[in-house]
C-alpha positions in Angstrom: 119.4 55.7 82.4 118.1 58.7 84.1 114.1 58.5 84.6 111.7 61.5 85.1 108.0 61.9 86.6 105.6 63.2 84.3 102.4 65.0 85.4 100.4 64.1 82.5 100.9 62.5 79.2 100.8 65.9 77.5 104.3 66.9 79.5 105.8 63.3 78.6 104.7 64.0 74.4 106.4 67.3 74.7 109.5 66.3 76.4 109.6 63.5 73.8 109.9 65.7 71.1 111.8 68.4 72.5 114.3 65.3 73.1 114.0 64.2 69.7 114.7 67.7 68.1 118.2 67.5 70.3 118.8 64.4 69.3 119.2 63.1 72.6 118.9 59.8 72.8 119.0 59.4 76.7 116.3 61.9 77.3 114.3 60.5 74.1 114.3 57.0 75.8 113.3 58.7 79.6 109.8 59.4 78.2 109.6 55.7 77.4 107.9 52.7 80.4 111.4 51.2 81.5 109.7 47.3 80.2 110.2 44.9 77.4 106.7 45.5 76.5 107.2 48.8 74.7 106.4 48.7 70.9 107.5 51.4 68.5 106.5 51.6 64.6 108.4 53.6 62.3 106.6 54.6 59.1 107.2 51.7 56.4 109.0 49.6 59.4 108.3 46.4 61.4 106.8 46.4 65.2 110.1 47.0 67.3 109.6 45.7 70.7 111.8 45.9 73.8 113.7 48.7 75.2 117.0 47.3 73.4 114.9 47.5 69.9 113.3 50.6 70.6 116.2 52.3 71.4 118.5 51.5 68.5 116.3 52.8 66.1 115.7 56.3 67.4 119.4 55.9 67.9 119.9 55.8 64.1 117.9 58.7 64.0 119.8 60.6 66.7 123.4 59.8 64.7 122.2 60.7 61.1 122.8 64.3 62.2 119.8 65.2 60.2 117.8 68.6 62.5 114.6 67.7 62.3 111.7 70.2 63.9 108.2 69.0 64.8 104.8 71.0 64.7 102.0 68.9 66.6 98.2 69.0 65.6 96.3 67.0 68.3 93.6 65.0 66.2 92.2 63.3 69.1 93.0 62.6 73.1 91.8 60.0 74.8 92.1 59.2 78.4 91.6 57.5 81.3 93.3 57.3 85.1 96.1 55.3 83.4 96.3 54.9 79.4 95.9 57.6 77.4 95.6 57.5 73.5 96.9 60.4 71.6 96.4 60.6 67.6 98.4 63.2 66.0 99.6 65.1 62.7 103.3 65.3 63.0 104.8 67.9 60.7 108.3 67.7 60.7 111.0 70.2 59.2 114.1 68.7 58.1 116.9 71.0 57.9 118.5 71.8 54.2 118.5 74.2 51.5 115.6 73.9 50.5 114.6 72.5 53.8 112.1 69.6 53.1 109.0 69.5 54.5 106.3 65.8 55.7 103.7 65.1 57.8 102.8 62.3 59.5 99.5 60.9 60.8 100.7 59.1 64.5 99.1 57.3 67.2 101.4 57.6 70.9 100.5 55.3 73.6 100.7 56.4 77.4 100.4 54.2 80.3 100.6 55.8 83.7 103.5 53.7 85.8 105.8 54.1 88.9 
């Protein structure tokens, strides 16, 4: 697995979802800490935890084939010199005729490592 330096935790959020749009699971799982003690929580899903459970669920995501497309709206940013806390409105554009249309409320997690 390829790993990347981010600058800030903005630049790792937006290379996350520019990843995700793609549907590239590689570079999805680059903006992720390379440790066991990652936890990711789908909506209406259990705490996944470890890079193994972590992931094979975005990799269902990535196979359904479904083009999803992501606006952000930043609710609230908080920081420090090594954890930030970023609580978003996700809405996401899933491709179709008529293409349908959510929005999530999400909370991402950074922590500053190697």
């Amino acid at each position: 697995m390829t790993s990347k330096k981010f600058d800030s935790p903005m630049e790792a959020e937006a290379f996350f979802y520019q990843s995700l749009e793609q549907r590239d699971l590689d570079e999805i799982m680059v903006a992720w800490a390379k440790d066991d003690e990652i936890v990711c929580i789908h909506p209406m899903g259990p705490a996944l935890e470890g890079q193994t459970s972590v992931r094979d669920a975005w990799g269902v995501i990535c196979d359904s084939g479904q083009e999803l497309t992501f606006e952000i709206d930043s609710i609230r940013y908080s920081e420090t010199s090594d954890l930030a806390v970023h609580i978003l409105q996700e809405h996401i554009a899933m491709a179709g005729d008529p293409p349908k249309l959510a929005s999530m409320l999400v909370t991402n997690v950074y922590r500053q490592t190697e």
